[in-house]
Wavefront OBJ file of the C-alpha trace (Angstrom):
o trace
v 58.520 136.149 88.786
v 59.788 132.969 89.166
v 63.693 132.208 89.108
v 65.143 128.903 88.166
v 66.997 127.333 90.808
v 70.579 127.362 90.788
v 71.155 124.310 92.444
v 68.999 122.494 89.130
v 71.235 121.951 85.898
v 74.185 119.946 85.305
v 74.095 119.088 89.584
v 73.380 115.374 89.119
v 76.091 115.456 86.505
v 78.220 116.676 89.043
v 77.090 114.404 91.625
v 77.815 111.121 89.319
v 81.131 111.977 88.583
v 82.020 112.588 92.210
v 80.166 108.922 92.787
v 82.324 107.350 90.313
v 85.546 109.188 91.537
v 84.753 107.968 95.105
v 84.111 104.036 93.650
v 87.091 104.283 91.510
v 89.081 105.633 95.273
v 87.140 102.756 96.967
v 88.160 100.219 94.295
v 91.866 101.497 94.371
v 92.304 101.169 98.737
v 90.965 97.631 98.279
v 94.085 96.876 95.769
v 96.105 98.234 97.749
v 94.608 96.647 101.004
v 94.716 93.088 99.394
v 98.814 93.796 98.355
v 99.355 94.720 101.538
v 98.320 91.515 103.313
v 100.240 89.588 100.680
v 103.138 91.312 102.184
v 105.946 90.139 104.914
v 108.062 92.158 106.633
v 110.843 90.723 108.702
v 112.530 92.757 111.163
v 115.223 91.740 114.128
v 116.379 93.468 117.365
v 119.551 92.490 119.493
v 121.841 92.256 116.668
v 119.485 89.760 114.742
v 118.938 87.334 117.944
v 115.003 88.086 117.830
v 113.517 88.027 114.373
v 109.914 88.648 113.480
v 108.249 87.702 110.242
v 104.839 90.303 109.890
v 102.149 89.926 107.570
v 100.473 93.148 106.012
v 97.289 92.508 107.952
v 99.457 92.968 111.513
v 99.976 88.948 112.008
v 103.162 87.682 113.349
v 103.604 84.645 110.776
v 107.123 83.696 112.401
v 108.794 84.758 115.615
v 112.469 83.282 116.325
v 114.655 83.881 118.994
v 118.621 82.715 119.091
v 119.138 80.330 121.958
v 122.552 82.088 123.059
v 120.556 84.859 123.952
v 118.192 83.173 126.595
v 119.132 83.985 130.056
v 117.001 82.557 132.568
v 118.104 85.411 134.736
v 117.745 88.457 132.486
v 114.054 87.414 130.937
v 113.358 91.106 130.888
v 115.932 91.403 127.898
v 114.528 88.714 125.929
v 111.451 90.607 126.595
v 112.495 93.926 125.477
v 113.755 92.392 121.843
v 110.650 91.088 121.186
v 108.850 94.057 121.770
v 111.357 96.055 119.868
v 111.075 93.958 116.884
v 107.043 93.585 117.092
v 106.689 97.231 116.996
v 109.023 97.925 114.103
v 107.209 95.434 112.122
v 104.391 97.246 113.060
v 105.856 100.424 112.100
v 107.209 99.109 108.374
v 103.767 97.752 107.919
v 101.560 101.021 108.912
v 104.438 103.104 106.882
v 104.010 100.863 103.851
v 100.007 101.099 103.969
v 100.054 105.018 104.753
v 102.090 105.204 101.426
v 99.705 102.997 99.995
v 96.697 105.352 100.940
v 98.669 108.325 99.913
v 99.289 107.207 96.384
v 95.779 107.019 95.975
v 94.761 110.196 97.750
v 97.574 112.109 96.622
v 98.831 112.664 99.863
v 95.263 114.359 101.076
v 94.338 114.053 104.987
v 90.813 112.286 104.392
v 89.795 111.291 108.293
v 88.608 107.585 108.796
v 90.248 106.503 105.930
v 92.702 103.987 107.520
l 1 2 3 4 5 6 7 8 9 10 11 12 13 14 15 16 17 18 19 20 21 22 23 24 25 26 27 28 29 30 31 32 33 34 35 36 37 38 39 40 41 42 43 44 45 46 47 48 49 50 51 52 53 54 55 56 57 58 59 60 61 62 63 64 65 66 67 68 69 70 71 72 73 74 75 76 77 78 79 80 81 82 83 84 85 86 87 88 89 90 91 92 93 94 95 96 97 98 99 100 101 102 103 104 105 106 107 108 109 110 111 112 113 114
């Protein structure tokens, strides 16, 4: 006798919906991609004497540095701000897009997606 296979009936219903859920996802981490690189996010080290101005997509748009804190001597300072303040930009920005992601996912661990 032959059975009807369980996998038949109401399966490519199911499959659909999950392919629309995962274009409406898709549709919703390129909004939030695209407002993300509309962003800026300015950060400073040293008291404000290094600034960095950080677009969403990771690009340092503006990098200034206060002349009193120049020391021909002490470059490895000068060094150390900038770093400081590129990697909190960095920081804000990756922060801003993981909440980004999250709001969409709901907070779920889905690998590879950013």
């Amino acid at each position: 006798m032959a059975q009807g296979n369980k996998f038949t009936g109401g399966g490519n219903h199911k499959m659909n919906t999950v392919i629309k859920q995962a274009q409406i996802m898709q549709e919703e981490m390129n909004r939030v991609q695209e407002e993300l690189e509309e962003k800026t996010i300015e950060t400073a080290a040293g008291g404000g004497k290094v600034k960095v101005v950080m677009k969403g997509t990771k690009e340092i748009t503006s990098l200034k540095i206060d002349p009193e804190i120049v020391d021909p001597e002490d470059t490895e300072m000068l060094e150390d701000l900038v770093t400081v303040a590129v990697n909190d930009a960095i920081r804000q920005i990756e922060e801003m897009m993981e909440e980004g992601m999250n709001s969409i996912t709901g907070g779920m661990n889905i690998p590879g997606l950013f």
